[in-house]
N, C-alpha and C positions, 0 to 999 in steps of 0.2 A: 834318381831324379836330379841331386844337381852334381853330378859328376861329372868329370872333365872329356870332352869328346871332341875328335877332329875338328869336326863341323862348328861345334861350338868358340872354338879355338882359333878358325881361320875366319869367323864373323864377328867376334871380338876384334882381330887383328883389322879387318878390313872397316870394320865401323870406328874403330882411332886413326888410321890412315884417313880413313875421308873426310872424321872430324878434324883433322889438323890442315888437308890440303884446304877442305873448304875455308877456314881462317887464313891461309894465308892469301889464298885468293880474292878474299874480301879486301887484306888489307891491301892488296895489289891495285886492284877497283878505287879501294878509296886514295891511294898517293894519284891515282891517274885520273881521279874528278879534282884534285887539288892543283897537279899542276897545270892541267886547264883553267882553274879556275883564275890562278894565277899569273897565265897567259894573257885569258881575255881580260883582266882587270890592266895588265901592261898594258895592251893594243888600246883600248878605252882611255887611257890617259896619256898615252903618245896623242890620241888620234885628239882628244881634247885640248892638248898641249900645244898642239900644231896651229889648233884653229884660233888659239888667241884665247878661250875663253875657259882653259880649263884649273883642273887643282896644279898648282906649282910644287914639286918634290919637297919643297923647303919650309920649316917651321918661322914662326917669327914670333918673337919676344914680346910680350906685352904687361902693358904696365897699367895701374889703378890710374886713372883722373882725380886729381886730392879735391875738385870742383862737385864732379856729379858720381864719381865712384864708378863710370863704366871702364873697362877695359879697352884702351887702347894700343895699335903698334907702337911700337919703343920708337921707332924711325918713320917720319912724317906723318904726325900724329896733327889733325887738324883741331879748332877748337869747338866744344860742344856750347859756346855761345852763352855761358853763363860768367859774368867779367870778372869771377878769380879764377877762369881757365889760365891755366900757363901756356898753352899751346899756343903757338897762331893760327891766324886766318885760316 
């Protein structure tokens, strides 16, 4: 009953083969929805970039208001209108 037999041997062998191609196929699938994904996220932000109105690649530093405690840019930071801003206008 469980004794070793051809047949049993060559569908062993073939059902780890297929479990392993199928894995690697997946992970194939999944690198090639990534760098699509990755593509159209480029094109979308060239294309945004282009138009004047998009994300700009670049971070920018920002600092507390000691006035009202919001977050502002470190570089032309205006003033949030309460008169111990240090900002100006």
């Amino acid at each position: 009953m469980f004794g070793f037999s051809i047949q049993k041997l060559l569908f062993t062998v073939a059902a780890i083969f297929a479990v392993w191609y199928g894995f690697k196929w997946v992970g194939r699938m999944k690198e090639v929805r990534d760098r699509e994904a990755r593509d159209r996220l480029r094109r979308q932000a060239g294309n945004a970039g282009s138009s004047g109105g998009g994300v700009s690649g670049a971070a920018e530093e920002m600092v507390e208001c000691p006035a009202c405690g919001a977050f502002v840019a470190a570089t032309g930071a205006k003033s949030c209108g309460k008169a111990e801003c240090p900002y100006p206008g």
